[in-house]
FIBA-847028 format. One record per residue (C-alpha): residue number from 1; residue in one letter; chain; z, y, x. Coordinates in steps of 0.02 Angstrom, whole numbers. Layout:
+------+------+-------+--------+--------+--------+
: resi : resn : chain :     pz :     py :     px :
+------+------+-------+--------+--------+--------+
:  NUM :    A :     A :      Z :      Y :      X :
...
+------+------+-------+--------+--------+--------+
***
This chain:
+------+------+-------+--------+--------+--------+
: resi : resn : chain :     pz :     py :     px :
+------+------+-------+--------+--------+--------+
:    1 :    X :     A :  -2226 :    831 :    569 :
:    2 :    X :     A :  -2056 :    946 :    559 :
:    3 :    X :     A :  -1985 :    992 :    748 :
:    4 :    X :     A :  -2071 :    873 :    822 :
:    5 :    X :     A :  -2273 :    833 :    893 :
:    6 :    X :     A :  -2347 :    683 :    807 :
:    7 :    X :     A :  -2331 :    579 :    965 :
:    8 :    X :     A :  -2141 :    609 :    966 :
:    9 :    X :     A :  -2127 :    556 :    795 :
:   10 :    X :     A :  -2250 :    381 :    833 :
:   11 :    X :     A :  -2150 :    359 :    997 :
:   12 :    X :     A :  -1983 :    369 :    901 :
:   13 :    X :     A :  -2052 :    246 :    760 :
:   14 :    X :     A :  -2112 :    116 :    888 :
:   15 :    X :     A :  -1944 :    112 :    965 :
:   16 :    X :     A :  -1864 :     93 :    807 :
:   17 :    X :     A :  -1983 :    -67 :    765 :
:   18 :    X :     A :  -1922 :   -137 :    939 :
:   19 :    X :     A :  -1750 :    -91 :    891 :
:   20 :    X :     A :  -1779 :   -188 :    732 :
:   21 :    X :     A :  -1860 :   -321 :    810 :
:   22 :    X :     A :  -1713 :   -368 :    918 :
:   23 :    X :     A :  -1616 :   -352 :    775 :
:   24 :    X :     A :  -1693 :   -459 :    686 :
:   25 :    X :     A :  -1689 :   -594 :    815 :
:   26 :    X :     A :  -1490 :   -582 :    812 :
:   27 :    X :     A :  -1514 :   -603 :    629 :
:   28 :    X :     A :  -1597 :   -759 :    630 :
:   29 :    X :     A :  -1514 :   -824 :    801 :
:   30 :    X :     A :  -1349 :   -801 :    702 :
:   31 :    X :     A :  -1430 :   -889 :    553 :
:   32 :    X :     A :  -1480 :  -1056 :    651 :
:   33 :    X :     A :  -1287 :  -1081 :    722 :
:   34 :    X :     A :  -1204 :  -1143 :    565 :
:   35 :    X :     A :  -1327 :  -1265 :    557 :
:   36 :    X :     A :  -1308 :  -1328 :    739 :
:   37 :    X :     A :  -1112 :  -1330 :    720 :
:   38 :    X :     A :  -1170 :  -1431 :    563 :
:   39 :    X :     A :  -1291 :  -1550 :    679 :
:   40 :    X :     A :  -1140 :  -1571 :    794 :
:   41 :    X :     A :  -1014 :  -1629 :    667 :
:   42 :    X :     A :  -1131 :  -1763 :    567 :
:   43 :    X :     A :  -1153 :  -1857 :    756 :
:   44 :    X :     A :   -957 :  -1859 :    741 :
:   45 :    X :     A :   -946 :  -1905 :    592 :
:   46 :    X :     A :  -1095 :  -2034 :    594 :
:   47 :    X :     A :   -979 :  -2128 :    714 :
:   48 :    X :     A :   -848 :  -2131 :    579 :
:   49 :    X :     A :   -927 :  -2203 :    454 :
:   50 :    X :     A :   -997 :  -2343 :    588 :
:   51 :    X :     A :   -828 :  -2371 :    632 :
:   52 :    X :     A :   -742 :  -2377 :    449 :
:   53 :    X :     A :   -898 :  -2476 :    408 :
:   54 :    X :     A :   -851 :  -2613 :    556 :
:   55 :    X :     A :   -662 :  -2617 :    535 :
:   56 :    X :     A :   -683 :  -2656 :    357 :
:   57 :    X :     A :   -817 :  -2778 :    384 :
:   58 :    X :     A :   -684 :  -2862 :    516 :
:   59 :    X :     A :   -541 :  -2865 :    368 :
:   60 :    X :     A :   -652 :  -2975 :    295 :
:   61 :    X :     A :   -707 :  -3100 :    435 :
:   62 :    X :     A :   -510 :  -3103 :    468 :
:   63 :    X :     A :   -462 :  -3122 :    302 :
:   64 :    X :     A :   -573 :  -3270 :    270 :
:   65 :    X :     A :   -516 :  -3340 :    433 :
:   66 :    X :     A :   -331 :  -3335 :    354 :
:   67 :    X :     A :   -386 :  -3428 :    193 :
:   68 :    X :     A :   -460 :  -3557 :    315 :
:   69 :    X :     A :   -308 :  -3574 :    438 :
:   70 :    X :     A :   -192 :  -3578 :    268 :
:   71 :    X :     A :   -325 :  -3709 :    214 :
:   72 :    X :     A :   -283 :  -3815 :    364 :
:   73 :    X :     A :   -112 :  -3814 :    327 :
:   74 :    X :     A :   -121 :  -3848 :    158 :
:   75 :    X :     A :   -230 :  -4009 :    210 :
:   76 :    X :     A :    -88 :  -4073 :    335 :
:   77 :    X :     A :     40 :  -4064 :    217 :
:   78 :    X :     A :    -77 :  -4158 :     96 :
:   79 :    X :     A :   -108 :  -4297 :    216 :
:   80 :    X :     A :     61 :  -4314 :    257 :
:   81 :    X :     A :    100 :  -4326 :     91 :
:   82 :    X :     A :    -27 :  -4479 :     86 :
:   83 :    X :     A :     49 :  -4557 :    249 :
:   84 :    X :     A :    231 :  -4546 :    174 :
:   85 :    X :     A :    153 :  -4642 :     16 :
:   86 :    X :     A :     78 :  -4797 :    112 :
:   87 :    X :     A :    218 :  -4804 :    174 :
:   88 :    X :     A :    267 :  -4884 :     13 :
:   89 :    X :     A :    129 :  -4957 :    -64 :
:   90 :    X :     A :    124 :  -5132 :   -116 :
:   91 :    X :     A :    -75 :  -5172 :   -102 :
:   92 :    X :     A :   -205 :  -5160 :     38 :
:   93 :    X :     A :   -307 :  -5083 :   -113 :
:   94 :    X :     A :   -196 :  -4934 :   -128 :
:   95 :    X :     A :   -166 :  -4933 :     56 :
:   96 :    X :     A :   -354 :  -4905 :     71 :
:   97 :    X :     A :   -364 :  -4780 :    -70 :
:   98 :    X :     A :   -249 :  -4663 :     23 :
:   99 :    X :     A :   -339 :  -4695 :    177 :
:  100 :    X :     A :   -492 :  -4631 :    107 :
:  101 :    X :     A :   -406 :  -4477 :     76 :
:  102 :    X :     A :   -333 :  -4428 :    225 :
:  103 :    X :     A :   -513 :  -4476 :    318 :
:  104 :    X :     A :   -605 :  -4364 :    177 :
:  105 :    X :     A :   -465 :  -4215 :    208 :
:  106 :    X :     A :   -480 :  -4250 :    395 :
:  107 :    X :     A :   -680 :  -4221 :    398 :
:  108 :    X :     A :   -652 :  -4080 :    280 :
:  109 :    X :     A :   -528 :  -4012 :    426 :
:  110 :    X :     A :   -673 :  -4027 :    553 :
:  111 :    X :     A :   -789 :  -3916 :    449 :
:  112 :    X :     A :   -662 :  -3796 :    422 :
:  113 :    X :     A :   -632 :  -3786 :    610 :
:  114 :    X :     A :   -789 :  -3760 :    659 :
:  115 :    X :     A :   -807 :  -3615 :    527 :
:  116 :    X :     A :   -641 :  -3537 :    626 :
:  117 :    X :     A :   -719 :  -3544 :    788 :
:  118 :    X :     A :   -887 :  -3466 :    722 :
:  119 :    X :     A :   -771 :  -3332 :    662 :
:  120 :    X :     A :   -672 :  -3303 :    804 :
:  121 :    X :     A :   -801 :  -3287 :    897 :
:  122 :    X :     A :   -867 :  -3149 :    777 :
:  123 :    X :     A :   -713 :  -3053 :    771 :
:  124 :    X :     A :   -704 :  -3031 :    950 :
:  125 :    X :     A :   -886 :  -2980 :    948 :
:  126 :    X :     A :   -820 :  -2854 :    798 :
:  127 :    X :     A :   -670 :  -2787 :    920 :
:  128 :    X :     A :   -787 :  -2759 :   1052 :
:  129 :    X :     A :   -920 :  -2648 :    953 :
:  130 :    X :     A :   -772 :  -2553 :    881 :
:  131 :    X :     A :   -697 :  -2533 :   1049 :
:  132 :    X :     A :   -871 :  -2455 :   1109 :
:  133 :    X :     A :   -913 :  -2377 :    928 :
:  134 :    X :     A :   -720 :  -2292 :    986 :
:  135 :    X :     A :   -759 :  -2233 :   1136 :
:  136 :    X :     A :   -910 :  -2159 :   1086 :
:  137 :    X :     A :   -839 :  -2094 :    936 :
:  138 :    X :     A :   -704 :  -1985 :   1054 :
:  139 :    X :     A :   -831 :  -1928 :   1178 :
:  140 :    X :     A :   -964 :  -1869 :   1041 :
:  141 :    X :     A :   -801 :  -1777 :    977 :
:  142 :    X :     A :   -742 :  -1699 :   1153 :
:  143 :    X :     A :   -924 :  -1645 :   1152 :
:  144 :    X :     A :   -934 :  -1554 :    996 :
:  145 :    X :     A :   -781 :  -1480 :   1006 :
:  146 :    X :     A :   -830 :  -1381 :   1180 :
:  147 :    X :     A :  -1011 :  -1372 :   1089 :
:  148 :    X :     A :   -935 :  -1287 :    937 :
:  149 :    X :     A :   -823 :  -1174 :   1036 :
:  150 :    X :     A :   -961 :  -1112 :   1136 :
:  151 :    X :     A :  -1066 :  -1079 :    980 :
:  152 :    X :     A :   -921 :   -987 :    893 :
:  153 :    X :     A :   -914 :   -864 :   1033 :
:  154 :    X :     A :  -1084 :   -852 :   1013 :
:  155 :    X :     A :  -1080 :   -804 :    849 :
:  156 :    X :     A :   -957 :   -670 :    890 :
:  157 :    X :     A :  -1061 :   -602 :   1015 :
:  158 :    X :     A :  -1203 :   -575 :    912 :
:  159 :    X :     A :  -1112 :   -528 :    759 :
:  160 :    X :     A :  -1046 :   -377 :    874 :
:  161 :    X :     A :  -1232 :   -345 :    934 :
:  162 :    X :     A :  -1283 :   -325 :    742 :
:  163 :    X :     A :  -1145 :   -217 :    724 :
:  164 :    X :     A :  -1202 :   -117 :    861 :
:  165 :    X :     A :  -1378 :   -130 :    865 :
:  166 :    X :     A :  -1359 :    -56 :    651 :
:  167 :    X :     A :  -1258 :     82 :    715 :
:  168 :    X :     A :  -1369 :    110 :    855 :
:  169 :    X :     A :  -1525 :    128 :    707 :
:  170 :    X :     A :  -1445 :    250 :    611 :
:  171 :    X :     A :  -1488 :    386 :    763 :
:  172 :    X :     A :  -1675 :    364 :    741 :
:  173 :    X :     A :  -1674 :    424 :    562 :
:  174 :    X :     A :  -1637 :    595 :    586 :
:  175 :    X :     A :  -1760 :    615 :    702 :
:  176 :    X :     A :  -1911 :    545 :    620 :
:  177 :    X :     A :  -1989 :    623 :    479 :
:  178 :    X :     A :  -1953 :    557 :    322 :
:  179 :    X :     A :  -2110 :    522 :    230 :
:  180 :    X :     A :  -2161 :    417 :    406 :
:  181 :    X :     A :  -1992 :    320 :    402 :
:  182 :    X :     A :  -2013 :    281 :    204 :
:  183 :    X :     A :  -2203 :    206 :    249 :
:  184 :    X :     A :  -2117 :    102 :    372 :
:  185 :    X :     A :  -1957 :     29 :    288 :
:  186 :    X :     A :  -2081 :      1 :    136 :
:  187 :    X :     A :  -2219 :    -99 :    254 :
:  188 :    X :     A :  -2070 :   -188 :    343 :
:  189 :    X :     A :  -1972 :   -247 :    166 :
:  190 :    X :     A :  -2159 :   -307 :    101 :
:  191 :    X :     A :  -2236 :   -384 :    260 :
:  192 :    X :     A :  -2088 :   -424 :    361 :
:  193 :    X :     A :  -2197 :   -371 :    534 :
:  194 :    X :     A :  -2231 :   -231 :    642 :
:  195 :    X :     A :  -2273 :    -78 :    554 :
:  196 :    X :     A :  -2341 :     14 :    715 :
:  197 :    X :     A :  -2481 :    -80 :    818 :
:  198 :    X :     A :  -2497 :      8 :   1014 :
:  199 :    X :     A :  -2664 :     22 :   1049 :
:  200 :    X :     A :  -2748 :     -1 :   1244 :
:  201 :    X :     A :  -2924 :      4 :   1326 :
:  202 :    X :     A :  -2972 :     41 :   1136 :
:  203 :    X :     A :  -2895 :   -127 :   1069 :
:  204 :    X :     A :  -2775 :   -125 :    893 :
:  205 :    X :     A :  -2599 :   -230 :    986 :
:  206 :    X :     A :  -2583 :   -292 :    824 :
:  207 :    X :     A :  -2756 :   -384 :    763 :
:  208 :    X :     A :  -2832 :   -374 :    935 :
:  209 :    X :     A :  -2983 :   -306 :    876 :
:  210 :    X :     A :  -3074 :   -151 :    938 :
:  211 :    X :     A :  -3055 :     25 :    869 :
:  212 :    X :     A :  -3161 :    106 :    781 :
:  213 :    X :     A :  -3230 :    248 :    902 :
:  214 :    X :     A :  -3210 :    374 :    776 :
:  215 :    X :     A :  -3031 :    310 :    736 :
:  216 :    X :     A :  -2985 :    319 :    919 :
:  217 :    X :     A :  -3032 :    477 :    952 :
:  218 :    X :     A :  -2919 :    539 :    792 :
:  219 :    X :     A :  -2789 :    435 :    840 :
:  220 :    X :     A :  -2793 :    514 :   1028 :
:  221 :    X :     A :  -2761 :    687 :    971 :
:  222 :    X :     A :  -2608 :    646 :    880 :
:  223 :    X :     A :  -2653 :    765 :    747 :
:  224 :    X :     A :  -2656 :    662 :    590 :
:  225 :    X :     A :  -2587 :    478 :    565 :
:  226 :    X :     A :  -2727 :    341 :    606 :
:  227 :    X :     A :  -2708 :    163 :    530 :
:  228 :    X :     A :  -2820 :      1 :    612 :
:  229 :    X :     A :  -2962 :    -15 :    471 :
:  230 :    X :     A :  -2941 :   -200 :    513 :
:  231 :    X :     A :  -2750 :   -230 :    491 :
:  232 :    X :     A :  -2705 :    -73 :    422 :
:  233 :    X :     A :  -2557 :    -47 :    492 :
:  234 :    X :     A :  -2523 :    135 :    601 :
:  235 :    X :     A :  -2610 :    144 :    767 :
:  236 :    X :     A :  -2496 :    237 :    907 :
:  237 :    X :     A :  -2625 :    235 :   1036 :
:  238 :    X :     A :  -2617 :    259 :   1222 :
:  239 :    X :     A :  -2670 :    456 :   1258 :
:  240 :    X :     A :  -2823 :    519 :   1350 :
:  241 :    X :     A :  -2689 :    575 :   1484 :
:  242 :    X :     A :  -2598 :    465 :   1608 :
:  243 :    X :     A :  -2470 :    605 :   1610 :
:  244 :    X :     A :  -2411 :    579 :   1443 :
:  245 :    X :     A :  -2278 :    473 :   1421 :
:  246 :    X :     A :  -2335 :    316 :   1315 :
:  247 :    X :     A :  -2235 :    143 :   1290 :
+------+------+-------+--------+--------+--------+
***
């Protein structure tokens, strides 16, 4: 490798996949927040809809209750109407005749105001869910407001870490050789995972399974790259030495 021991070069690469690794965790942190702001504003406007739903359910129980008050009205002018005419009637036939009337229009009335107090009773049932749906409705919103405030700073936070963290990446590249850093942006565009696995107490990080002996040996004298025969991907192993620096 050019200016630089093979170790160097694997110890620059693995921080550069940790580098990328917390980069990609802002990525997909960042990623996940318009859908919670989303999340937030459908329990808002889930209340909404309840609500319009109720109120114009209610316009309806109070409209019908109208047509039934205006129907008692209408009835007590009729039977007045009928009282003002035996008034002059001439036979206990017609006298009758109008009496039936009135008695029909007068049961009629006592149906009709028993259907008003059913629906009185359900529009103050309706007032009372809307009052609560309200409520609700105005706390859920308090709550997502602070909820989406928080998350929009969050985003801003992490939108400067990206910005950072991609300037901060562009100071590897000089440093590591290039035919090493092509294998790895290649392996990381295909496979989206770790490119370099550490390997300890003869163990590939990556696959957890054991080294070849023959592989670990190579791979301890940094003199050539090594690659797990089980995962395949490049083995930066821990040295012979305890004096040598190592992740």
């Amino acid at each position: 490798m050019a200016n630089e021991s093979l170790r160097q070069q694997l110890a620059w690469l693995y921080e550069l996949q940790e580098h990328d690794r917390e980069l990609l965790s802002f990525h997909k942190q960042l990623q996940t927040i318009p859908k919670q702001i989303a999340q937030l504003e459908a329990s808002v406007t889930k209340y909404k809809v309840e609500i319009t739903a109720k109120t114009e359910e209610l316009g309806e129980i109070e409209k019908n209750l109208r047509s039934l008050n205006a129907k008692l009205e209408m009835n007590e002018v009729q039977k007045e109407k009928y009282r003002n005419e035996q008034r002059t009637v001439t036979t206990n036939k017609e006298y009758a005749a109008l009496e039936n009337q009135i008695e029909f229009l007068d049961k009629q009335d006592g149906e009709t105001e028993e259907e008003i107090l059913e629906l009185m009773e359900m529009v103050d049932q309706y007032q009372d869910e809307l009052t609560e749906l309200e409520s609700k409705a105005v706390s859920e919103d308090q709550k997502t407001a602070e909820r989406t405030k928080a998350y929009r700073e969050e985003q801003k936070n992490l939108k400067a870490n990206i910005e950072q963290k991609m300037e901060q990446r562009k100071e590897y590249f000089p440093k590591i050789e290039k035919d090493l850093s092509t294998q790895y942006q290649r392996w990381m565009e295909k496979r989206k995972s770790d490119f370099v696995a550490l390997g300890r107490n003869g163990t590939c990080g990556s696959c957890r399974l054991t080294i070849q002996p023959q592989n670990l040996k190579e791979a301890q004298k940094y003199e050539k790259l090594v690659y797990c025969t089980s995962c395949k991907r490049l083995l930066y192993v821990e040295p012979e030495s305890s004096d040598i620096p190592y992740p």
